[in-house]
N, C-alpha and C positions, 0 to 999 in steps of 0.2 A: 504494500500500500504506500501511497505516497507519502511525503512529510504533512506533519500535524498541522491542521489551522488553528494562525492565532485569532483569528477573528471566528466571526459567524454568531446568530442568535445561540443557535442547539449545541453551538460546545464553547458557550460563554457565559452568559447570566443564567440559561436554564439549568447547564451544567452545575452552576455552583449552589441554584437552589436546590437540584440534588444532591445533591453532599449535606447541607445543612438541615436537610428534613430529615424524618425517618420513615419509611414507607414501609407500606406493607403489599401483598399478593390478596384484590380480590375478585372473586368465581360469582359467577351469575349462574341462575338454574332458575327452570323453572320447573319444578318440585312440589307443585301441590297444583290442585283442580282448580284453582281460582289466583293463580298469579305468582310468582317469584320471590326466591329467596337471595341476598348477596351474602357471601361466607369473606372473614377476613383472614387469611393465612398468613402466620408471622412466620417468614423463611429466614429470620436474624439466629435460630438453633440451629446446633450442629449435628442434632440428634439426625442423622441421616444413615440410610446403608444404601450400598450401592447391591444390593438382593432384590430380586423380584420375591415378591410375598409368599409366593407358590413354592421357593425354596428354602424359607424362613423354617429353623425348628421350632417345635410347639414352645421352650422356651426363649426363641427369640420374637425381635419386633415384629408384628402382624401387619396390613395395611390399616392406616389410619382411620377413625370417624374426623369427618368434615368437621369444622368448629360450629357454634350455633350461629343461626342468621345474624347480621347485624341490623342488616334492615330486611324487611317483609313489604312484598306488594302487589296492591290487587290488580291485575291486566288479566289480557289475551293469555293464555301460555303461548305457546309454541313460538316466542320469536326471541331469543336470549340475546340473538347477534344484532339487535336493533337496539341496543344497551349500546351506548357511546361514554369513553369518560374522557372529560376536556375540562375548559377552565379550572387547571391547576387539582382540586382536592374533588371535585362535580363529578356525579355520575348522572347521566342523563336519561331517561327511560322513553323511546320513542315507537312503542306496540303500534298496529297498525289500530285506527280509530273505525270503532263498529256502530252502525247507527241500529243499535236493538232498542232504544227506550226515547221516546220523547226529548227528553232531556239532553238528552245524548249530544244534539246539536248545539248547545250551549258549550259544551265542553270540549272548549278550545285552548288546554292548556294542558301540560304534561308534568310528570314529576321530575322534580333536581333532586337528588339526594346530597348533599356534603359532607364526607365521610369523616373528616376534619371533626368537623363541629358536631357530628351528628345532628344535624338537622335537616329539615323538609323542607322544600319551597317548590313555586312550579314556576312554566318558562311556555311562553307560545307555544301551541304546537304548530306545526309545519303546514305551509297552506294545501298541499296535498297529500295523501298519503305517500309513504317512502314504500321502496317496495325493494326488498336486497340490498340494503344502502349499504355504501363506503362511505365513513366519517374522515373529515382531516380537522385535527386542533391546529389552529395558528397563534401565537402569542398568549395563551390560554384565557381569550377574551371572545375568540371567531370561532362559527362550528362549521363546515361545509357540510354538505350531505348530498351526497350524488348518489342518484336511485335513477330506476329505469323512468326515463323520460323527464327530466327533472332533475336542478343541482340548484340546491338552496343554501341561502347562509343565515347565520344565525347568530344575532348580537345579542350580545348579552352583559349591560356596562355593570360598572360597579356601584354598591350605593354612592351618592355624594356625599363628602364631607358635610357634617352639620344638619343633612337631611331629615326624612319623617324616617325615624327608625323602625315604622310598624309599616312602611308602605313598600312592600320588594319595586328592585327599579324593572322597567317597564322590557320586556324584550320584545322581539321584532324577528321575522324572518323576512326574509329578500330573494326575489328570483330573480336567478343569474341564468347568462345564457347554458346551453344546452351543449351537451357535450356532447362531438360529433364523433360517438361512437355506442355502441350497445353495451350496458351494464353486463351482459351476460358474457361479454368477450373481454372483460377487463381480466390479467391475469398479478398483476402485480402493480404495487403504490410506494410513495414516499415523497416526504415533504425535504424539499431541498437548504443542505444548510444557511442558506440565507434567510429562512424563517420564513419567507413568504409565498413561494414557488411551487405548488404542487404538480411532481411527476406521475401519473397513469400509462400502464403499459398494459397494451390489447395482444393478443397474439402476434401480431405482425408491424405496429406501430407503437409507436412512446407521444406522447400528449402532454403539454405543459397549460398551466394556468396559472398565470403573476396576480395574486389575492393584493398587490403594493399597489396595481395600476389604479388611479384616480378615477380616469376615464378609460374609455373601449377598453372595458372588458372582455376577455374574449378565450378562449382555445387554439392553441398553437401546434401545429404538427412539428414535431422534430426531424430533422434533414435526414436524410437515412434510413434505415429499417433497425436500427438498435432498439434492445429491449432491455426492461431490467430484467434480473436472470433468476429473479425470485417467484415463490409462490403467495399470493396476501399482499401484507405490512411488512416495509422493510423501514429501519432505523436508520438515522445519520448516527456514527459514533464515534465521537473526539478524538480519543485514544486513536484508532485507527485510522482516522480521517476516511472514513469509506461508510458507503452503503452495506448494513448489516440484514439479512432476512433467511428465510428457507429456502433452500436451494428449490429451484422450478424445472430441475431435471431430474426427469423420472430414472435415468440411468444412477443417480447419486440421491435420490431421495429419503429424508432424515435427515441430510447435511445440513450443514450452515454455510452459507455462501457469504463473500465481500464482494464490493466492487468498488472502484475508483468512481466519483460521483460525476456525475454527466456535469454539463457546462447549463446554466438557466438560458444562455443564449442562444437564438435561433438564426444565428447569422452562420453562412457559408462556413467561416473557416472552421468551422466544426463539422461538418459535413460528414458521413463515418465514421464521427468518433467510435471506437472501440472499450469498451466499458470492460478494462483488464477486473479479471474475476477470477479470485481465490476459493475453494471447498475445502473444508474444514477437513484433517485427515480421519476423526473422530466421527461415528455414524451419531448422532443422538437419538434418535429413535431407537425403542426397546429393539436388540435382534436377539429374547429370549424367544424360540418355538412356543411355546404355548400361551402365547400374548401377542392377540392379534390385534393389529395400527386402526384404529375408527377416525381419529380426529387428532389436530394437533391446533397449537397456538402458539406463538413466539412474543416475549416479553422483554422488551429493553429495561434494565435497571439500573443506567448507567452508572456512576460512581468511579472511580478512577482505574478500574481493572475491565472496564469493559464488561459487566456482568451481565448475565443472562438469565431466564428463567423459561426454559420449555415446557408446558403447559400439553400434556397429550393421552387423550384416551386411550386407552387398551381396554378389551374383553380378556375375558378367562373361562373355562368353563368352572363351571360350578359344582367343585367335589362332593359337595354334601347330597349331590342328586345319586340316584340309583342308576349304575353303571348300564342296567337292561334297556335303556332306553336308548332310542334310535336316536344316530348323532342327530340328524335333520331337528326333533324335539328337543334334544337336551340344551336347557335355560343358560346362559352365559349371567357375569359379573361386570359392571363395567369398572373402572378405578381408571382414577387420573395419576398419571405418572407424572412426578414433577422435578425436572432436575435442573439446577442452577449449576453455572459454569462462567468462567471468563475467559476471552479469546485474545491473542496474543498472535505475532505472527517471530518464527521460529529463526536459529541462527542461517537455516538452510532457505527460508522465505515462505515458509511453508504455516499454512493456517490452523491453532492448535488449540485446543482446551486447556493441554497440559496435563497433569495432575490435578484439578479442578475441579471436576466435575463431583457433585452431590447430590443422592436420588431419594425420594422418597413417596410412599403411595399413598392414597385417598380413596376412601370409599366413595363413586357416586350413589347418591338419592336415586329411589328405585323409580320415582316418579319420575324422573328428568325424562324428557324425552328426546329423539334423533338431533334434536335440531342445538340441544347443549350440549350435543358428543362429539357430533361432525365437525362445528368451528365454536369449541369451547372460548365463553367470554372471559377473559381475564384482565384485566390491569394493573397495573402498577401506581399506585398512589399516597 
C-alpha cells in the first residue's frame, strides 16, 4: 500500500474520535413476532478461543448467549439491513412503512435510537419507501440512502445552543438525482477519504457522487471499467492508507482484500487507473467442515492497529436431534462467529493478520429470520 495520508477527514478528526471513545459491537435481529431487538457486545475481553464450539470439551467454553436487548422495537420484522447507524453514536431504524391502520398515514417519522445516551427520539421518515437501501454516513451529520429508484439525503442538524431543550431539531429529507444505475447491480461501496465522495461499483462500472458540490448535483461515470474488488462496504483505513472490505472474488472468498484508493477525479489523466489490490494470506471465514458460510458482515474499528471485526453466520447441525432422521429434515443451529483481527502488510509486502486474530461464538435467536443471517446488521459505535 502506498504511504500514509497526512491529511483526509477519515484518518484525521474521525480517526482521533476513535481513539478517545470506547465503542462497543452492536447486532440487530429481529427476534420476536412484532419487531427487533439491538444486542450490545463488548469485544474489549480477551476471553476468546480460537475453537469452533462443536470441538469445545464438555469442560470447556461453549458458544455464547447473546447479551440482553439494549433497546427493543416495535416494526415490520423481516428487514434488519434497513437498520443504518450514522451520526456518530444514532442508530436509525428505517422498516419499510405499511398502511394497515388509518392512522398509519400520519406517521411520518421513524425511530433514532442513541446508544450513547440511551435515549429515543425520531427523524422524518423518507419521502418514499426504501426498498434494499445502501446507506452512506458523511460527516456524521448527512444520511444518503440509495434504494431502487431513488437516492435520498437526510439532514439531521444538531440542537442549537440555548434552544427549547424539549423541542428535537427538525429533520428533513431531500431528493437527489437518481443514480444511473440499478440497485440490484451494485456490487461494492465506499466513501472516499476526502469525506465527501461517494464510490459505487456495479459489475462493470465505478460511479462517483461529490455530496461537497453546492450546485449540479449529479453522478459521475468513472473513465475506464475499474471496479472496487470488494463485496458490500468497504472502509478507508489510515494505517494503511487503502480501501479495506471482503474480497468480491469468488476464487479467494473469506479474504480480506486492500486497494490503493481511486483518484475522486474524473479527468482523463486517470483514465485506467489500476486499483493495485492486496488479499489477505489468512482465509477469515470458518474452513471448519461442519460449519457451513450463511452470511457474513465486515466491521471497521479503526484505532491504531487497523482492527477488524468479522461478523458471520454459520449453521451447525444440531447434535441433540436423533441421528434417524433424514439429512434433508434434520434442524440446523445458526451462531454468529465473531472474530476481531488487525491487518498489517508484511516485511515480504504481503497482507496479514499476523498472530491477531481472536474468535468467539454467539448463539442466534431462534426467531431471527433469513434476512438477519444473510447480511447480519452490525456496527460499531
Amino acid at each position: 500500500m502506498p504511504k500514509r495520508r497526512s491529511g483526509g477527514r477519515d484518518g484525521g478528526r474521525a480517526a482521533k474520535r476513535l481513539r478517545r471513545r470506547r465503542h462497543n459491537l452492536y447486532l440487530v435481529f429481529d427476534d420476536c413476532l412484532w419487531g427487533y431487538s439491538i444486542r450490545k457486545v463488548d469485544l474489549s475481553s480477551d476471553s476468546y478461543s480460537g475453537e469452533p464450539p462443536h470441538q469445545h470439551t464438555e469442560a470447556g467454553e461453549k458458544e455464547r448467549r447473546l447479551p440482553r436487548a439494549a433497546f427493543r422495537l416495535e416494526a415490520r420484522p423481516g428487514y434488519p439491513n434497513y437498520f443504518a447507524a450514522a451520526f456518530g453514536s444514532k442508530i436509525i431504524a428505517m422498516t419499510p412503512h405499511v398502511d394497515t391502520h388509518p392512522m398509519a398515514a400520519r406517521c411520518a417519522v421513524v425511530p433514532l435510537l442513541d446508544v450513547r445516551a440511551r435515549s429515543f427520539a425520531f427523524a422524518a421518515r423518507p419521502k418514499t419507501n426504501l426498498i434494499d437501501p445502501v446507506y452512506f454516513s458523511v460527516d456524521d451529520e448527512r444520511l444518503f440512502a440509495l434504494s431502487s429508484g431513488s437516492f435520498q439525503l437526510l439532514h439531521l442538524p444538531e440542537p442549537e445552543p440555548g434552544g427549547d431543550l424539549c423541542r428535537e431539531p427538525e429533520s428533513s429529507w431531500r431528493e437527489l438525482p437518481r443514480q444511473p444505475f440499478k440497485r440490484e447491480d451494485v456490487t461494492a461501496h465506499a466513501i472516499h477519504p476526502d469525506g465527501r465522495t461517494i464510490f459505487v461499483s456495479t459489475k462493470r462500472r465505478t460511479f462517483t457522487f461529490d455530496t461537497g458540490e453546492a450546485q449540479h448535483l449529479k453522478w459521475k461515470k468513472q473513465h475506464g471499467k475499474r471496479t472496487l474488488p470488494f463485496t458490500g462496504r468497504a472502509y478507508f483505513d489510515s494505517e494503511l492508507d487503502a480501501w479495506v472490505g471482503l474480497n468480491g472474488d469468488p476464487v479467494a472468498i473469506g479474504h480480506v482484500c486492500a486497494c490503493n484508493v481511486a483518484s475522486s477525479s474524473n479527468s482523463s489523466s486517470v483514465d485506467g487507473q489500476c486499483l493495485d489490490r492486496k488479499v489477505s494470506k489468512e482465509k477469515l471465514f470458518s474452513e471448519d467442515p461442519v460449519e457451513d458460510h450463511v452470511g457474513a458482515t465486515l466491521v471497521y474499528m479503526g484505532g491504531s492497529k487497523s482492527k477488524y471485526c468479522l461478523v458471520q453466520c454459520v449453521s451447525v447441525e444440531d447434535d441433540c436431534i436423533d441421528e434417524e432422521l433424514d439429512d434433508e429434515a434434520r434442524p440446523f443451529r445458526y451462531l454468529f462467529r465473531l472474530t476481531t483481527f488487525s491487518l498489517k502488510v508484511d516485511k515480504h509486502g504481503h497482507l496479514t493478520t499476523g498472530n491477531s486474530r481472536r474468535v468467539r461464538y454467539y448463539r442466534v435467536p431462534e426467531a431471527a429470520t433469513d434476512y438477519a443471517l444473510l447480511e447480519p446488521a452490525a456496527f460499531w459505535m
